[in-house]
C-alpha positions in Angstrom: 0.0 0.0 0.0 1.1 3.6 -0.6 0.7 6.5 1.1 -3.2 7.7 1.1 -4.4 11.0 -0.2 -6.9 12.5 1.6 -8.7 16.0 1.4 -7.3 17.3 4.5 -7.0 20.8 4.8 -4.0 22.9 3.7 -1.7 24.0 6.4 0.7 25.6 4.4 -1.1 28.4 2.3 -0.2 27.9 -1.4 1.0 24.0 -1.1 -1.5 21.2 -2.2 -0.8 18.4 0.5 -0.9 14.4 0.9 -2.0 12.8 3.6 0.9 10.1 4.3 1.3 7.5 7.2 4.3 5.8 8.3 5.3 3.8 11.7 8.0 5.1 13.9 11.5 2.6 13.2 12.3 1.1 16.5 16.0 2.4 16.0 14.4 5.5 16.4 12.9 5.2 19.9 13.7 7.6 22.3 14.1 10.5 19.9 12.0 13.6 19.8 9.1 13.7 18.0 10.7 16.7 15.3 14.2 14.9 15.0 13.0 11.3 14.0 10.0 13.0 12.0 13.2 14.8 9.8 14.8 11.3 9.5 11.5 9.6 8.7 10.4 12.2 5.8 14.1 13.7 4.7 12.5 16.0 1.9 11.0 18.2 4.8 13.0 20.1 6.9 12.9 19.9 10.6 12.1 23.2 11.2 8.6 22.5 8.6 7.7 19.6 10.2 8.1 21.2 13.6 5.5 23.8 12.1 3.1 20.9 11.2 2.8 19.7 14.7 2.4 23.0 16.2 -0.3 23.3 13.4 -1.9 19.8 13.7 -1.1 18.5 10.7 0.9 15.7 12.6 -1.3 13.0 14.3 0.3 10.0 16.3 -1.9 7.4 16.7 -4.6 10.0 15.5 -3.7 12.3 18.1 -1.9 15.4 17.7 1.7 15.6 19.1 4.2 17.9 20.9 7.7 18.4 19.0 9.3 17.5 22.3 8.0 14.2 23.1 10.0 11.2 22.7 9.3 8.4 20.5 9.0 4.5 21.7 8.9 2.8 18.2 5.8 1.6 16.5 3.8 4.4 16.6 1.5 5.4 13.8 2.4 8.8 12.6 0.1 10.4 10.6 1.9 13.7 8.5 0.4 16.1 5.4 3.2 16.5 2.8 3.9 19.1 0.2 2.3 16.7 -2.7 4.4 19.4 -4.9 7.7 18.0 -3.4 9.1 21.8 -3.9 10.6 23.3 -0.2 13.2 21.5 1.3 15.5 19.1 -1.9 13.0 16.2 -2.0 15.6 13.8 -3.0 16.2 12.8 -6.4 16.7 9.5 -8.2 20.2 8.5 -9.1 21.7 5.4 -11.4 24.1 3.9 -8.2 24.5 0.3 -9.0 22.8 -2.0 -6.2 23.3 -5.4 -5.3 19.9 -7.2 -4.9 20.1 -10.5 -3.6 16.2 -10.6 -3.0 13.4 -9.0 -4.3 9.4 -9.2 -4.4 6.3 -7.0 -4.2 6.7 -6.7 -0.2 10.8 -6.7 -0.1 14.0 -5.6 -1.2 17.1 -7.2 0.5 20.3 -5.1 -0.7 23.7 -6.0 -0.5 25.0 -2.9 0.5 28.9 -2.0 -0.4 31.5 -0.4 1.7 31.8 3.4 1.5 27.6 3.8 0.7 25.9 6.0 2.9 22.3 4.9 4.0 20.2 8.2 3.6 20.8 11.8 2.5 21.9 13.8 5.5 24.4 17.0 5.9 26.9 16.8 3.4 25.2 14.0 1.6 22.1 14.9 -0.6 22.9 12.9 -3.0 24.7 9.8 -4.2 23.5 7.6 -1.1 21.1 4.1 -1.1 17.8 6.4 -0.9 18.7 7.8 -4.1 19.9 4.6 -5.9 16.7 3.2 -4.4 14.3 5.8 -5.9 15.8 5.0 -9.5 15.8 0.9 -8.7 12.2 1.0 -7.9 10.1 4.7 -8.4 7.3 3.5 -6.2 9.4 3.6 -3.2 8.8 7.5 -3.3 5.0 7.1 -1.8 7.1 5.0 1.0 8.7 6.7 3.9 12.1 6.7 3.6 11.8 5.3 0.5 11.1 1.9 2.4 14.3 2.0 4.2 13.8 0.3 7.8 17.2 0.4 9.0 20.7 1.5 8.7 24.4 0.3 8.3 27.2 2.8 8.6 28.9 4.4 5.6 31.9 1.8 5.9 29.7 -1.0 7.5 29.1 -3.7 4.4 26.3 -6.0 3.8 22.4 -7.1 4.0 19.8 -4.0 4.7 16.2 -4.4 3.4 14.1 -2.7 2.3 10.3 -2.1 2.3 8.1 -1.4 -0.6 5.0 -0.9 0.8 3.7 0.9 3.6 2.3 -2.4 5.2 5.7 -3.5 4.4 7.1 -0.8 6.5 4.9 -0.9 9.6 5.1 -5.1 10.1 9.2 -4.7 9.4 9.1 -2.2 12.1 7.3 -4.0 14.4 9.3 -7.0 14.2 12.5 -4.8 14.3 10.7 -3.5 17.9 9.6 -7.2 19.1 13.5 -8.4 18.3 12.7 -10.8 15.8 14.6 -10.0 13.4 18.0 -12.1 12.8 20.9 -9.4 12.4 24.0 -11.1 12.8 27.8 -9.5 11.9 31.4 -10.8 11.4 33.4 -7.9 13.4 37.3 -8.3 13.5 38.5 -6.9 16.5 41.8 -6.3 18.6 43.3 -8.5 20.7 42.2 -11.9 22.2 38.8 -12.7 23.1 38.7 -15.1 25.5 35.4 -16.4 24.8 31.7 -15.6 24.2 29.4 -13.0 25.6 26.9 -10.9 25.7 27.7 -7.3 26.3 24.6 -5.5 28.4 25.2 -2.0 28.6 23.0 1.3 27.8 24.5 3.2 25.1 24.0 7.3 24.5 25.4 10.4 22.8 29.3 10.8 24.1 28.9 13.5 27.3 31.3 15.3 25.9 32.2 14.2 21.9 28.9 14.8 20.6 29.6 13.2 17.2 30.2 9.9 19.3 28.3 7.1 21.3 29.4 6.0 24.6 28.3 3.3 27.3 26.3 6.0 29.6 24.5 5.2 32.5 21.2 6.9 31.6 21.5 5.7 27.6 19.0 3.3 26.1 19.2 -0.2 26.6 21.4 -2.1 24.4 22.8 -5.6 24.0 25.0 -7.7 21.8 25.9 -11.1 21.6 29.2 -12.2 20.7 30.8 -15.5 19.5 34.3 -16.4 18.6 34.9 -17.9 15.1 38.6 -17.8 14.4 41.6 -16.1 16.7 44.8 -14.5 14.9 48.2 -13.6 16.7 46.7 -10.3 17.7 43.3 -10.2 16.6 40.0 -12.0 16.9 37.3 -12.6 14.4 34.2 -12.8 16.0 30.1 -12.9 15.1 27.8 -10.4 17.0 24.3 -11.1 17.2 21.9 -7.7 17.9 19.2 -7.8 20.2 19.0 -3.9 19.9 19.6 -1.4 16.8 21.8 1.5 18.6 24.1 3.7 16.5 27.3 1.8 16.1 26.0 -0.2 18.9 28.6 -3.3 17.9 31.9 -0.5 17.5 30.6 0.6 21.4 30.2 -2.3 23.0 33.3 -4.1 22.0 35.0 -1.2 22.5 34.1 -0.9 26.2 35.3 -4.3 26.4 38.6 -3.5 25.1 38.1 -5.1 22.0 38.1 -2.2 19.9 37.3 -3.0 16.0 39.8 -3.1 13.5 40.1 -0.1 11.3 37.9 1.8 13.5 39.0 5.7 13.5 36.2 6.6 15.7 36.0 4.1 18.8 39.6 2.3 17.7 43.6 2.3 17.9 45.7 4.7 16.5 48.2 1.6 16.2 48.4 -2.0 17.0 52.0 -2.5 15.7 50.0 -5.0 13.7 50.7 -3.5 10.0 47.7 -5.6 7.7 45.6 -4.3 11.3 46.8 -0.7 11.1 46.4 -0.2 7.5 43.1 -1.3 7.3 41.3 2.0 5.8 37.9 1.2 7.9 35.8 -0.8 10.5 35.6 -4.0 9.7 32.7 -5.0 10.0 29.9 -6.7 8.1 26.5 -7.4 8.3 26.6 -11.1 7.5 23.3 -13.0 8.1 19.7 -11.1 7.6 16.8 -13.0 8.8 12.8 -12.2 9.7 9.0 -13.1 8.7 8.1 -12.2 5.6 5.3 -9.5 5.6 3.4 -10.9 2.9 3.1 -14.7 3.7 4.2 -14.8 6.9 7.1 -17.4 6.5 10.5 -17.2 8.2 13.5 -15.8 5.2 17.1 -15.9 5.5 19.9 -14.6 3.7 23.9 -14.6 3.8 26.6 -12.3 2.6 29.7 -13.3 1.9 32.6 -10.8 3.0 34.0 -7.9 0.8 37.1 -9.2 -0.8 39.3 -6.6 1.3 37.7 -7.9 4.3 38.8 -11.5 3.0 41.8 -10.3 2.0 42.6 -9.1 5.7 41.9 -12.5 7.1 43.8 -14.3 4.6 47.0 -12.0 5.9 45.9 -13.0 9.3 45.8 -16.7 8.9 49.7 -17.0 7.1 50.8 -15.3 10.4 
């Protein structure tokens, strides 16, 4: 299903508006209402959509909202968009090359490639998976996000799917909220491991790097399985299971354990005085294993990546040593 039109009334003299529903993303729980609204409808500026509530033109779970209020995940939001798509740079559709490894009327499970950025932000309106998306498969533009669900970092490789309908959307998100869905990752990371675990800890914006997560007493719950596959000289390959969605919740948590990933500029070593470690030009990490219910016939779907060749390439250093 796509967004439905509706003859609501005009809150922005001049601008003929659609009515358009999507569900809150889990990942996105504990946000304000205004900041995950500007992540859930990019071509609108926060500022605009901040307006819209005020206005009433923003319903959750058919009541009007307050810009401040925090999110939980699931929610029904409820939003009248500028049908003319003029405003704000409603994003455009590019010719990216995508790897689909799956693909029906409900789904799209991408393959995403090192050095791809998720969805348009500061600094990157263009050239990201939202607009390669848009071009793949022009419907997605009546779907939130352009049916995007959740997110890997730029530098992060591997499975992401996608939604292409609205109903699509909300039963992904729900099963993203009830932790159903199968997210596992092969994460190389420093030193030795001793063996597996399950790292517990609430994760929040850095108190004082703002760009950065941290472990923080009063963050939101997070937790991440971990399982040792293969141990180097100075390294350790592991496979972390997500119970939780928090950004670069897998680079935190290992981190806090002292297992900072390989390649990791942000939460990682300078130096290791391991050189195929050191010059590793990112994290290395990769979203490996994707598995949930399929929205349209209810059946349980799983899919594999195999590692990026310079990933492989690493371990094959790694394994002669």
């Amino acid at each position: 299903m796509n967004a439905s039109d509706t003859n609501a009334p005009d809150y922005s003299p001049g601008s003929p508006q659609t009515r358009r529903c999507a569900a809150v993303p889990a990942e996105l729980a504990g946000q304000r209402f205004d900041a995950a609204l500007a992540k859930i409808f990019p071509s609108h500026s926060r500022s605009r959509l901040q307006a819209w509530m005020k206005s009433g033109a923003v319903l959750v779970d058919g009541k009007p909202v307050d810009p401040k209020r925090r999110t939980c995940g699931g929610e029904i939001v409820e939003v009248l968009i500028d049908a003319s798509g003029a405003s704000d740079g409603k994003p455009e559709a590019e010719e990216i090359p995508l790897r689909v490894i799956f693909e029906d009327a409900h789904l799209l499970v991408i393959d995403k490639p090192v050095g791809l950025v998720v969805h348009p932000g500061n600094g990157n309106r263009s050239g990201t998976l939202l607009n390669a998306l848009l071009h793949r498969a022009p419907e997605l533009a009546a779907v939130p996000r352009a049916g995007i669900v959740h997110r890997l970092d730029k530098d992060t490789s591997g499975l992401l799917v996608v939604a292409r309908t609205l109903e699509a959307q909300t039963d992904l998100v729900r099963q993203l909220q009830a932790r159903t869905v199968k997210r596992c990752y092969l994460a190389l990371v420093h030193g030795h491991v001793p063996k597996d675990g399950t790292v517990e800890a609430p994760i929040g914006r850095h108190p004082t790097q703002r760009t950065k997560m941290a472990v923080v007493e009063r963050g939101r719950e997070a937790r991440t399985h971990y399982r040792v596959r293969e141990r180097f000289a100075t390294s350790t390959l592991l496979e972390c299971r997500l119970d939780t969605g928090r950004t670069h919740q897998i680079r935190v948590h290992m981190a806090s354990l002292g297992f900072p990933l390989v390649g990791d500029a942000t939460y990682g070593r300078r130096k290791s005085g391991t050189p195929a470690l050191d010059a590793f030009p990112r994290q290395a990490l990769h979203a490996w294993q994707l598995g949930l219910i399929h929205p349209g016939n209810r059946l349980p779907m799983q899919w594999q990546s195999p590692l990026p060749r310079d990933f492989e390439a690493l371990l094959e250093i790694l394994r002669k040593h």
